[in-house]
N, C-alpha and C positions, 0 to 999 in steps of 0.2 A: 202470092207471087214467088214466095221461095222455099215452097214445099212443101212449109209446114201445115199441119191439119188445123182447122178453125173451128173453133164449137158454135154454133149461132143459136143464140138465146134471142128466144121470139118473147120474152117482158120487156116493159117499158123500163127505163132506168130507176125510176121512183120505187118499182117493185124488187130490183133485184138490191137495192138499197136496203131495203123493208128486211128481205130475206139474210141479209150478211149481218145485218145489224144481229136480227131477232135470232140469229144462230149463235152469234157471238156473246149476247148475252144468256142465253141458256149454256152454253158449256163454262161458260164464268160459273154461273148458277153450281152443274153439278160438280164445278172445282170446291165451292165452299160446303156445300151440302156432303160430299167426301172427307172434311173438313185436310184439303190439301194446303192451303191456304184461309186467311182468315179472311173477311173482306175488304179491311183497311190493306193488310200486306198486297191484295192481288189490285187494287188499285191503283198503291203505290209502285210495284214492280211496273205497273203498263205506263202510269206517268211519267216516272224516271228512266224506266229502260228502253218505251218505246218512243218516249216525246210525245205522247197521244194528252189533249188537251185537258181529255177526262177517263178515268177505265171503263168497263163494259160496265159494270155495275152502276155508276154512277150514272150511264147514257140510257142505263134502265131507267134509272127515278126517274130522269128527265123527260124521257118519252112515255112515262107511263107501261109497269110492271102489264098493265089488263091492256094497251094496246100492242106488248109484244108478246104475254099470251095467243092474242087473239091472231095476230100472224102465223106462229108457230102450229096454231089446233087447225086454220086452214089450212096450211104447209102441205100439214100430215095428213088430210083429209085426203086433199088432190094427189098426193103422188104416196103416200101412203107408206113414205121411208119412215125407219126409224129416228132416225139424226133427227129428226124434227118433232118431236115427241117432247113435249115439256117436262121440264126438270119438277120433282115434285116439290124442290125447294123454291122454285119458283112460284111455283102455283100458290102453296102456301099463303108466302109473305103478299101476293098478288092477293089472295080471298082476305085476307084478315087488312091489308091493307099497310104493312109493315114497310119501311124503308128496305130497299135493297141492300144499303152499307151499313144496318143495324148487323151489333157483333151478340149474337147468343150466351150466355154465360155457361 
């Protein structure tokens, strides 16, 4: 109504959930795997800085590393962007089964 352009996303809300989540926790992913941050420090900056309940990392273990894999591998499948291409530091700790907030020595 005042002019502005509107993007219309034909997903259900549950998916585009699926999608911000499972994006946000892979670029968490290749913050640490760059080693820009550790993954206590990048949790704590998003608790304290953003007020966010838990960081990206932490909403990985919770949801399960192999179920936002498995968002990400369909992502990239269907529209075939890069941004959605898992982190290999994800994948990783996802095959062996390792915590997300495990720190590497």
């Amino acid at each position: 109504r005042d002019g502005k352009a509107v993007s219309v996303i034909r997903d259900s809300g549950g998916f585009v959930t699926q999608r911000v989540v499972a994006t946000i926790v892979n670029i968490a992913s290749d913050m640490c795997q760059q080693r820009i941050c550790s993954p206590q420090d990048l949790e704590t900056a998003v608790t304290l800085g953003l007020a966010y309940p838990m960081g990206p990392l932490a909403m990985g273990n919770r949801l399960g590393p192999d179920s936002i894999l498995e968002v990400l591998f369909n992502l990239q499948t269907v529209y075939g962007d890069p941004r959605y291409r898992p982190s290999p530091w994800l994948r990783r700790r996802g095959a062996i089964g390792l915590s997300l907030m495990h720190t590497e020595d």
